[in-house]
PADOTOR-437148 format. One line per 4 residues: number of its first residue (from 1); their letters; for each residue x, y, z of C-alpha. Coordinates in nm, 4 decimals, always signed. Layout:
<sites>
NUM = A = X/Y/Z ~ ...
</sites>
This chain:
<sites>
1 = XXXX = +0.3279/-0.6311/-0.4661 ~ +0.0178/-0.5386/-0.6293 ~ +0.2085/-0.1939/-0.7452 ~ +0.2387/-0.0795/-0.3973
5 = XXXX = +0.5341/-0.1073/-0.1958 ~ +0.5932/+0.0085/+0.1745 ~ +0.9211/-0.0183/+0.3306 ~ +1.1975/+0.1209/+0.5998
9 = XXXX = +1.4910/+0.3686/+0.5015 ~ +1.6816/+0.3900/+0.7542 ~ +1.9522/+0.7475/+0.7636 ~ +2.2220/+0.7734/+1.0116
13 = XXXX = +2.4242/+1.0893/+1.0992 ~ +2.5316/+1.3046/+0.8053 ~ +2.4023/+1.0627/+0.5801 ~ +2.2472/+1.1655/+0.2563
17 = XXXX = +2.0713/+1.0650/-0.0425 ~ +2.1411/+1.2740/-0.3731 ~ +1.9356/+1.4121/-0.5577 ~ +1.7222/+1.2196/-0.7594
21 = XXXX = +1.3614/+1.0697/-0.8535 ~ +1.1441/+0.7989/-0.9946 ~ +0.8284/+0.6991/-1.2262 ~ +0.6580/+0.6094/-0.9321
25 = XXXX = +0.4921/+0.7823/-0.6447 ~ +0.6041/+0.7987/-0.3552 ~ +0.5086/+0.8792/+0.0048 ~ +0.7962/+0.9426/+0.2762
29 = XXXX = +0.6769/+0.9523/+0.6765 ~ +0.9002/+0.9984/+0.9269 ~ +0.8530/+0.7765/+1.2049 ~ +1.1202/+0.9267/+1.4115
33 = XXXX = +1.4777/+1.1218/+1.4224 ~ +1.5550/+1.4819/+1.2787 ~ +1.6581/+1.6011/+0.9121 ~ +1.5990/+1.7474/+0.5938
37 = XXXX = +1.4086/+1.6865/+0.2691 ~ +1.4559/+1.8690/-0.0359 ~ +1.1939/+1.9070/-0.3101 ~ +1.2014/+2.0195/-0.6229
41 = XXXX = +1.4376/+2.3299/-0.5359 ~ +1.3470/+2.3841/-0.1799 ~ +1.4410/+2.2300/+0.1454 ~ +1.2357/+2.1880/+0.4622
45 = XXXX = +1.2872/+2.0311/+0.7887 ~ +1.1802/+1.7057/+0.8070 ~ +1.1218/+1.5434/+1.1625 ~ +0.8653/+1.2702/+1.3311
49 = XXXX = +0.5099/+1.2498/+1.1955 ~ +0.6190/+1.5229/+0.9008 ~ +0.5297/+1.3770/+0.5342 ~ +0.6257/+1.3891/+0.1826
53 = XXXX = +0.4196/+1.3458/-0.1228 ~ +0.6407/+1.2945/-0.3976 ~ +0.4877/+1.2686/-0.7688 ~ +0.6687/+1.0966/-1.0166
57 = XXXX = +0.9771/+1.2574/-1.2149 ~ +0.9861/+1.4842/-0.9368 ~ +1.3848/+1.6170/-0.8418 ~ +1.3985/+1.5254/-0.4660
61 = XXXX = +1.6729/+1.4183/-0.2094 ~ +1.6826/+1.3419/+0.1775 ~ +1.9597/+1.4454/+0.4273 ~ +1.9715/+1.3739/+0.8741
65 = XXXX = +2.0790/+1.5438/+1.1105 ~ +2.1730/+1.2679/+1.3303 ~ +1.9220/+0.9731/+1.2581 ~ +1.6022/+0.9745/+1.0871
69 = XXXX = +1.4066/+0.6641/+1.0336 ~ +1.1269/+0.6707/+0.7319 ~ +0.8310/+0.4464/+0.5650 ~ +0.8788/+0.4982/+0.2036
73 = XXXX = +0.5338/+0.3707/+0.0320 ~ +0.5718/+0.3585/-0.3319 ~ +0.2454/+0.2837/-0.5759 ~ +0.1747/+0.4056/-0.9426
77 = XXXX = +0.0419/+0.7534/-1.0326 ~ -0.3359/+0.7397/-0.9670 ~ -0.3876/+1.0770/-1.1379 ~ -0.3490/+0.8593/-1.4912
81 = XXXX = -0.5576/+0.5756/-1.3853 ~ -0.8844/+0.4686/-1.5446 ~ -1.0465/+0.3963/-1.2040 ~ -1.0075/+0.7331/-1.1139
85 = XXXX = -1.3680/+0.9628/-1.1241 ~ -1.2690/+1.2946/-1.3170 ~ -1.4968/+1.4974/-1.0262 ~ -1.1715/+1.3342/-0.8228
89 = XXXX = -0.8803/+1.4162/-1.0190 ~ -0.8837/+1.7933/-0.8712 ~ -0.8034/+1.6861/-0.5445 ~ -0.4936/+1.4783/-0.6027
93 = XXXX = -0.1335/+1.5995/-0.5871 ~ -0.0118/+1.7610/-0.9006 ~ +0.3636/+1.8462/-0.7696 ~ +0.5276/+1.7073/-0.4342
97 = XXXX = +0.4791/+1.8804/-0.1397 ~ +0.5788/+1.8697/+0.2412 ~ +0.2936/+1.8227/+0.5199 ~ +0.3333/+1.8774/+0.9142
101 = XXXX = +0.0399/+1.6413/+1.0384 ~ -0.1348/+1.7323/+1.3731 ~ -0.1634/+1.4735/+1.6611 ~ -0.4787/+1.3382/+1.4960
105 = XXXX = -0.3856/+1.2968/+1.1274 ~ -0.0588/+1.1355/+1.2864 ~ -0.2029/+0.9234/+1.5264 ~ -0.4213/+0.7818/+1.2080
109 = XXXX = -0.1334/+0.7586/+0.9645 ~ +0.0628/+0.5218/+1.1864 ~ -0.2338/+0.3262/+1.2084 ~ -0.2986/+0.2880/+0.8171
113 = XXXX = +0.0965/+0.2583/+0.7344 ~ +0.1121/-0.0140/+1.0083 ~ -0.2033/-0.2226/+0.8913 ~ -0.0895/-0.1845/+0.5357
117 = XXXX = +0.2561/-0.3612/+0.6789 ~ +0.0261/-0.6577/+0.7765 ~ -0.1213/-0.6967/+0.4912 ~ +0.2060/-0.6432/+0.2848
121 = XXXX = +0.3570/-0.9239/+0.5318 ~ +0.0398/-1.1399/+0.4494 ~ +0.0993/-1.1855/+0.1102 ~ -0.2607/-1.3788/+0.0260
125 = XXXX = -0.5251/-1.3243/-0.2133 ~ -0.6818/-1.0953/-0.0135 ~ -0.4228/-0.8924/+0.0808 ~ -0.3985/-0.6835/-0.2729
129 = XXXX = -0.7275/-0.5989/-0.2478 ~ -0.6780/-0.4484/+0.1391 ~ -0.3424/-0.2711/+0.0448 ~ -0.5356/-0.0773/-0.2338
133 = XXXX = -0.8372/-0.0133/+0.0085 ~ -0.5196/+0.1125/+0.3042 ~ -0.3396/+0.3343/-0.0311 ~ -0.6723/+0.4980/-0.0669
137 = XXXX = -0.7153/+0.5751/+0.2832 ~ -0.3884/+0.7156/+0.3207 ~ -0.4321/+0.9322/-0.0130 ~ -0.7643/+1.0978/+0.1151
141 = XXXX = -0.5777/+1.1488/+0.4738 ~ -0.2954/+1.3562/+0.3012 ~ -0.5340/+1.5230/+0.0941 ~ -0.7184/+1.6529/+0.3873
145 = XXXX = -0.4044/+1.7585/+0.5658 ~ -0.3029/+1.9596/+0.2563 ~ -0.6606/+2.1337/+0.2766 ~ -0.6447/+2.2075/+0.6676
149 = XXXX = -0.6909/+2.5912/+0.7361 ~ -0.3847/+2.7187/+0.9237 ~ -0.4795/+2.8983/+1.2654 ~ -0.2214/+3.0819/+1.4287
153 = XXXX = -0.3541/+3.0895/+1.7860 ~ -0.2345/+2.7481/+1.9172 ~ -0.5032/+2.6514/+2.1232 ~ -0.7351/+2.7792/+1.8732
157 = XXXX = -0.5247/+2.5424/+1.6412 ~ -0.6309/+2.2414/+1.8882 ~ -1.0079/+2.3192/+1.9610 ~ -1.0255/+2.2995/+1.5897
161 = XXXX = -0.8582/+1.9915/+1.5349 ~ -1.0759/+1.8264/+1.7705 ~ -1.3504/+1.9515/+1.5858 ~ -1.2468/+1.8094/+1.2599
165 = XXXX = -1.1652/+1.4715/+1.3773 ~ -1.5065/+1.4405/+1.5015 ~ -1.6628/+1.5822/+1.2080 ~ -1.5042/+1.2823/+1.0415
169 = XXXX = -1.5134/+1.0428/+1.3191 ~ -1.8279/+1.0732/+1.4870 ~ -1.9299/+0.7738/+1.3883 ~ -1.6697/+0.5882/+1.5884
173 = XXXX = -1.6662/+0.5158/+1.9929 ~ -1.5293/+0.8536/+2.1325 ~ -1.4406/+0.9305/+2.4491 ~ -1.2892/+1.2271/+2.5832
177 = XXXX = -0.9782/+0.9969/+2.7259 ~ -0.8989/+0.9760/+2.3597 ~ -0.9204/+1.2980/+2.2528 ~ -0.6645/+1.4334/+2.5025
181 = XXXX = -0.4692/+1.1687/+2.4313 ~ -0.3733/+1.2468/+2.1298 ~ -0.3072/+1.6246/+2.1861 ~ -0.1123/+1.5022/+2.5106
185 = XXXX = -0.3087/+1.6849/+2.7105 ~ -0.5311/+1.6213/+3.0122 ~ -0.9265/+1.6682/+2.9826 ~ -1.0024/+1.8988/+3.1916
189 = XXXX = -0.7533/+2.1596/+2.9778 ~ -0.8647/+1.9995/+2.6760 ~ -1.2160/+2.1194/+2.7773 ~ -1.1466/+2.4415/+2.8289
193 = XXXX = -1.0091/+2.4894/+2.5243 ~ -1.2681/+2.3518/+2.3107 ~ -1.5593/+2.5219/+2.5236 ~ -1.3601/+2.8765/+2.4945
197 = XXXX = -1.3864/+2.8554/+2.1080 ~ -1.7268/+2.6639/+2.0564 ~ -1.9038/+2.7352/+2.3650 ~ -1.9738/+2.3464/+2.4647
201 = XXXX = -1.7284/+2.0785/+2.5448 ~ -1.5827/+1.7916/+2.2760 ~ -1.8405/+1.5273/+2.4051 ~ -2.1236/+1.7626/+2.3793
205 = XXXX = -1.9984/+1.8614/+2.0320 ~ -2.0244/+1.5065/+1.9418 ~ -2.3869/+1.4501/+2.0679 ~ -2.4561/+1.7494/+1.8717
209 = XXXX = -2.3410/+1.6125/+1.5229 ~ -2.5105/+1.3050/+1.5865 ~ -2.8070/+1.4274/+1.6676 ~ -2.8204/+1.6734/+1.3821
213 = XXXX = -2.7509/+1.3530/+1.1806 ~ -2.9959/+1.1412/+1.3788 ~ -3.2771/+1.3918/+1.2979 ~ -3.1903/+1.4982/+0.9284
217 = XXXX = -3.1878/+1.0585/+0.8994 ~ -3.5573/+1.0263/+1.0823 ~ -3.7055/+1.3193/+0.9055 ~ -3.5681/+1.2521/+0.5024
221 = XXXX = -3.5421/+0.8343/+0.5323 ~ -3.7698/+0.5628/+0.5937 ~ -3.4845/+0.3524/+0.7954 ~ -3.5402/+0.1730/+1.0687
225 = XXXX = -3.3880/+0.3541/+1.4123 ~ -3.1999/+0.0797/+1.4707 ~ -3.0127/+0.1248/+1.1474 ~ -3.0248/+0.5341/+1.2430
229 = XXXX = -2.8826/+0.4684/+1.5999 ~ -2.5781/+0.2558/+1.3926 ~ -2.4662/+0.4742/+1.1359 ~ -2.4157/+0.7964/+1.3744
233 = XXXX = -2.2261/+0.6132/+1.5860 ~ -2.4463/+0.4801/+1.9091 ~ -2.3649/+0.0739/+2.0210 ~ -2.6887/+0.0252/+2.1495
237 = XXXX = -3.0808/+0.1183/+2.0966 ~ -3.1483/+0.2333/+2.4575 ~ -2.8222/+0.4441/+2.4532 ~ -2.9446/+0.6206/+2.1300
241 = XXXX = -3.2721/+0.6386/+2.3112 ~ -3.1880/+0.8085/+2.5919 ~ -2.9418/+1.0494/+2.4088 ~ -3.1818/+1.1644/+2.1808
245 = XXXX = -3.4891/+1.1955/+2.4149 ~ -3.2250/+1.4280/+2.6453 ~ -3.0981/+1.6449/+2.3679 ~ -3.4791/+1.6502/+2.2146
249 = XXXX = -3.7182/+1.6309/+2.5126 ~ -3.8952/+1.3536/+2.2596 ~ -3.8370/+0.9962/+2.1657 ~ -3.6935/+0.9465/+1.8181
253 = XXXX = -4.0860/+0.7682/+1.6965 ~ -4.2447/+1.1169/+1.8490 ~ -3.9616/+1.3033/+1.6563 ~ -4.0666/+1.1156/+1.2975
257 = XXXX = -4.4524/+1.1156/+1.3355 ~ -4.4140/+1.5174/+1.4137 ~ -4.2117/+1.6054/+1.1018 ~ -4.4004/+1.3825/+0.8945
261 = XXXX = -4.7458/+1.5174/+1.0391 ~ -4.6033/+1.8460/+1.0223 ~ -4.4770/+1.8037/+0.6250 ~ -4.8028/+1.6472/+0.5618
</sites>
């Protein structure tokens, strides 16, 4: 549908697919069980929440253990496609490669490969246009995974994955509940962790970024606050309000009229 495809493979024990490949590419995820992926000449493990990226033409073959349950998403090479900016075309896969995801990146990609399900199940005029929108979504979140700098220490490993996901997520509603949640640990440890590498806690992290956004946004733009306290991620004007004149000692109109006095 639409040249995008998602579906369930389903390997039992011993089972195994030969080698082989396709003009398509294609994008395996395990969603659970324990086994083995070979790609282009080398095998890795593959278990629950690792990925594939496969690029087209490319020799590859799967094996389990004793079950292992995939998504396969298939779509056409964007790396040849008109739509496709050349400052872009760096970034995208060149040769298929096997990815680990953390508990964030995970926790994301089951949400993207089970909305694009939906949509797939949907089947109405709109539902092309959202598939391509969920393809892209999942293409930049592999991407990033690829581009993740490996830390050895594992908490170390953890206080920065919480910092990336609200580097890229500070927009949304946030709460520390979350965050532990998806590293399956409590808050309090997940606190500790975070403050022993950054010297603050997740939350105040987050206030941090959005302030740094808030101000950069009163100081360069002419938008209204409202529209400020919206795009970095605040669901009300008096909660903005408050956050701001706590981190700032100032209201965010005192804020503007000093910079642009000051720039004057």
């Amino acid at each position: 549908m639409n040249g995008i495809h998602l579906y369930e493979s389903k390997h039992t024990e011993s089972y195994e697919v030969k080698i082989h490949h396709h003009d398509s590419v294609q994008i395996l995820y395990a969603i659970e069980g324990q086994g083995s992926i070979w790609l282009d000449g080398q095998q890795h493990d593959f278990a629950q929440d690792n990925a594939a990226f496969i690029v087209p033409y490319s020799e590859h073959a799967v094996s389990s253990d004793s079950h292992l349950t995939l998504l396969v998403l298939a779509f056409d090479d964007p790396a040849g496609q008109d739509g496709v900016y050349e400052r872009w075309k760096p970034y995208l896969y060149s040769r298929s490669e096997h990815l680990k995801l953390n508990s964030f990146q995970a926790s994301e990609m089951r949400l993207l490969l089970r909305k694009l399900l939906f949509e797939q199940k949907q089947a109405d005029p709109l539902s092309g246009w959202a598939m391509h929108n969920l393809l892209q979504d999942i293409y930049l979140l592999l991407v990033r995974a690829k581009q993740s700098r490996q830390v050895q220490d594992a908490n170390g490993l953890r206080a920065e994955r919480i910092r990336n996901y609200i580097d890229l997520h500070y927009y949304d509603s946030i709460t520390s509940e979350e965050l532990s949640g998806k590293l399956g640990i409590s808050i309090r440890q997940m606190n500790k962790i975070f403050k022993k590498e950054y010297q603050m806690t997740p939350m105040q992290y987050l206030t941090e970024v959005r302030m740094a956004l808030a101000k950069k946004l009163l100081a360069e733009s002419d938008k209204d606050i409202v529209s400020i306290c919206f795009e970095v991620g605040y669901e009300s004007l008096p909660t903005f309000y408050r956050a701001f004149k706590m981190a700032m000692s100032m209201s965010p109109n005192k804020y503007r009229q000093q910079h642009q006095t000051t720039a004057e």
